[in-house]
Each structure stands twice: as structure tokens, then as C-alpha cells.
ZATI-968007 format. One record per residue: x, y, z of N, C-alpha, C in turn; residue number from 1. Coordinates in Angstrom, 3 decimals, always signed. Layout:
BEGIN
(atom (X,Y,Z),(X,Y,Z),(X,Y,Z),NUM) ...
This chain:
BEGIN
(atom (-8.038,+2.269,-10.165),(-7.369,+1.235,-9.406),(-6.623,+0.354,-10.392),1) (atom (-5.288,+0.014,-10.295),(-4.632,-0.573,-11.004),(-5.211,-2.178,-11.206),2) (atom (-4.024,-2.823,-11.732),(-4.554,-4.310,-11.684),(-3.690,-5.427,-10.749),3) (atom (-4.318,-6.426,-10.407),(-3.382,-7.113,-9.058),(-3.414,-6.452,-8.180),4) (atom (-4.284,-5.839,-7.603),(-4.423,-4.795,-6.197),(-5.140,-5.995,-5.495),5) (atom (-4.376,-6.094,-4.141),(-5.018,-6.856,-2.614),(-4.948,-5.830,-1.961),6) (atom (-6.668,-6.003,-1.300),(-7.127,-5.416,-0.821),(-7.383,-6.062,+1.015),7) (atom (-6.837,-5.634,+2.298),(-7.304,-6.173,+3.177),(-8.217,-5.732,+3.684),8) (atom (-9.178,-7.456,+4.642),(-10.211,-7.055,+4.963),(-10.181,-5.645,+6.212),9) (atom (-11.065,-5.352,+6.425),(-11.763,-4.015,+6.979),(-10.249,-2.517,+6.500),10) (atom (-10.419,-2.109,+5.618),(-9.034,-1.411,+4.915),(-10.241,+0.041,+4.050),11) (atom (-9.710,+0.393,+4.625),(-10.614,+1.659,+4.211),(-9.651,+3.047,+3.068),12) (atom (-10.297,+3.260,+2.257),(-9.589,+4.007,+0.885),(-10.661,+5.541,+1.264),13) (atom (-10.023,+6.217,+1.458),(-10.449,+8.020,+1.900),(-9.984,+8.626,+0.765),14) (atom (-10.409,+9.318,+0.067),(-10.376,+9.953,-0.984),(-10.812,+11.686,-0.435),15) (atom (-9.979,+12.369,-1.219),(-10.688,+14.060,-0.748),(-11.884,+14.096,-1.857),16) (atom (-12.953,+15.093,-1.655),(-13.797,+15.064,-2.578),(-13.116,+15.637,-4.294),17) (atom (-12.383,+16.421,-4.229),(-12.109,+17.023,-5.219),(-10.764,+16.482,-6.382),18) (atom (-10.598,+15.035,-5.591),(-9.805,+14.159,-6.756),(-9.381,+12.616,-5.374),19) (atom (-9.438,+11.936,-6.765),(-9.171,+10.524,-6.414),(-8.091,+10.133,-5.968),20) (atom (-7.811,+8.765,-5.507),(-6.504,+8.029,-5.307),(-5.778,+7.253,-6.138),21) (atom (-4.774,+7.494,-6.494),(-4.051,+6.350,-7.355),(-3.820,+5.026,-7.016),22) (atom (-4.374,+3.680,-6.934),(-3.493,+2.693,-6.424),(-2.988,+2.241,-7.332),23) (atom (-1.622,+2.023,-7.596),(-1.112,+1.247,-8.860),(-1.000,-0.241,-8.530),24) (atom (-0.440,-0.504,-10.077),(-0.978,-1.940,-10.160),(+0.181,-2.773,-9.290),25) (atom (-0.296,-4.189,-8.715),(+0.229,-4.811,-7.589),(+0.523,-4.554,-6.655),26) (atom (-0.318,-3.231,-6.378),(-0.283,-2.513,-4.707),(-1.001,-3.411,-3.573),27) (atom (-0.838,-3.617,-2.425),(-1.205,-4.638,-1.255),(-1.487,-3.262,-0.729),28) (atom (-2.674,-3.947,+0.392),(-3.354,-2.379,+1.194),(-3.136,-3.682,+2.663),29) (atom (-2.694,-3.587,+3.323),(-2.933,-4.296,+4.491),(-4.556,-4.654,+5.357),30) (atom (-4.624,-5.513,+6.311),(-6.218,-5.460,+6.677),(-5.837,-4.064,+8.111),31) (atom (-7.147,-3.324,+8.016),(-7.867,-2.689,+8.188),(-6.601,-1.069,+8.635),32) (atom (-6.046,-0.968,+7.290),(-5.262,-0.546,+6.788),(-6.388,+1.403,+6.153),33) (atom (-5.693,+2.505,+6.645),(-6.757,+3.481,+6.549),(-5.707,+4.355,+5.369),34) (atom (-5.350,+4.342,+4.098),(-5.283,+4.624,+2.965),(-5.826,+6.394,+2.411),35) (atom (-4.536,+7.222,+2.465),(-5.224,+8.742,+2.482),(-4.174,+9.226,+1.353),36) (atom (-3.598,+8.363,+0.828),(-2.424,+9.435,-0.547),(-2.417,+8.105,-1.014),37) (atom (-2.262,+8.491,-2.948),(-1.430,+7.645,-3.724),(-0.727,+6.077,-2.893),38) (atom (-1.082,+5.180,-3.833),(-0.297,+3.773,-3.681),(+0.669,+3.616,-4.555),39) (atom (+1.965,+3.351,-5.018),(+2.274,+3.548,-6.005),(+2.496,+1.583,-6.202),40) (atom (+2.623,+2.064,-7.786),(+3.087,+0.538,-8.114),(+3.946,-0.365,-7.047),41) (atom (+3.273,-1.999,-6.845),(+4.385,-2.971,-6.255),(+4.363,-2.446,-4.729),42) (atom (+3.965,-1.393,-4.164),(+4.222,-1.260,-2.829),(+2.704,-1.774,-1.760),43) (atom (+3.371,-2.157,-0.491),(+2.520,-2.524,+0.451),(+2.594,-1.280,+1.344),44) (atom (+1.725,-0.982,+1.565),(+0.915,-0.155,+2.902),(+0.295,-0.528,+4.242),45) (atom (+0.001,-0.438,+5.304),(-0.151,-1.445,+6.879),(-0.190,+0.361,+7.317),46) (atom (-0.952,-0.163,+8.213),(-1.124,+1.172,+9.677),(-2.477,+1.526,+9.453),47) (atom (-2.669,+3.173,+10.101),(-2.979,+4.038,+10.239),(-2.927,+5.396,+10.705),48) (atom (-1.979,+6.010,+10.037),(-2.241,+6.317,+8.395),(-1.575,+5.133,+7.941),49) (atom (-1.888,+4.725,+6.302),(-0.944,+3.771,+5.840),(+0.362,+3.959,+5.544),50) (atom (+1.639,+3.796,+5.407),(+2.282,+3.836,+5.594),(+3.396,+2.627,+4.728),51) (atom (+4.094,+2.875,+3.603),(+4.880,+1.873,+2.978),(+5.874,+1.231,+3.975),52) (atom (+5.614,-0.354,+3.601),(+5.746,-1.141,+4.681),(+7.522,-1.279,+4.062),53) (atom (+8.233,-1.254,+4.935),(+9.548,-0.844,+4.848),(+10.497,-2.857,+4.185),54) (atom (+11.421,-2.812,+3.758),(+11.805,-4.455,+2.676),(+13.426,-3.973,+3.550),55) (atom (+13.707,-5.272,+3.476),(+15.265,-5.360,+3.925),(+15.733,-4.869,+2.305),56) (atom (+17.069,-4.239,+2.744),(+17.888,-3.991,+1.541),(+19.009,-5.684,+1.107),57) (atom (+19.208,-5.424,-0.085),(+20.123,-6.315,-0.315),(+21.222,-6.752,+0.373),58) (atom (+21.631,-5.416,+1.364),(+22.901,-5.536,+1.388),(+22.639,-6.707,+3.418),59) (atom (+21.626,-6.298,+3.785),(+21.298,-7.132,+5.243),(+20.648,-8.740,+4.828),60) (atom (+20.886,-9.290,+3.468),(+20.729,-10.450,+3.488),(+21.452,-11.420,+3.722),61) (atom (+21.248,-12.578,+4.674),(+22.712,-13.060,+4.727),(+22.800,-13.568,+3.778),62) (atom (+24.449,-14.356,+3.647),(+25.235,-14.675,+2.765),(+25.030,-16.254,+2.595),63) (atom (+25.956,-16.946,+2.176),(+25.488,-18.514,+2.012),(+26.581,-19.002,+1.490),64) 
């Protein structure tokens, strides 16, 4: 498990028996969030299955 990992409450990490999960470091797991592949660095996950929680692009920010 990387470092700076939030973990939400009731969020469950499933692992196959025959190898582990990666969460990289500053990965967010959402609450009760069910976690079955790799986290990679900086990304948030939510659902079930989890699922990388999708960021506006640059280009849909407004302007000023």
C-alpha cells in the first residue's frame, strides 16, 4: 500500500489469492467502495466495482 492512501469507511480491498493489489501512493478508495484491480497513483475510486472517479478536463473550466 502506497503512502497518503484514504481509505473510506466500510470500503472493502478483495485481493485474488495468488497475488496482491497495488494501491499507489495518494490513492482515495471511496466509503464502502468494493476495490478488485490495481489503484494507481493520485486516483480516486467510488462504486461497486470501484471504478476511477472521472475529473473535468481543462478545457470545461470556465473562463474568468
Amino acid at each position: 500500500m502506497g503512502d497518503d492512501v484514504m481509505i473510506g469507511a466500510g470500503a472493502k480491498i478483495i485481493a485474488k489469492p495468488d497475488r496482491g493489489l497495488r494501491i499507489g501512493n495518494g490513492a482515495q478508495i471511496g466509503a464502502n467502495a468494493v476495490v478488485t484491480r490495481d489503484v494507481a497513483d493520485d486516483e480516486t475510486v467510488v462504486g461497486v466495482p470501484a471504478r476511477p472517479l472521472k475529473t473535468k478536463s481543462a478545457h470545461n473550466e470556465p473562463t474568468s
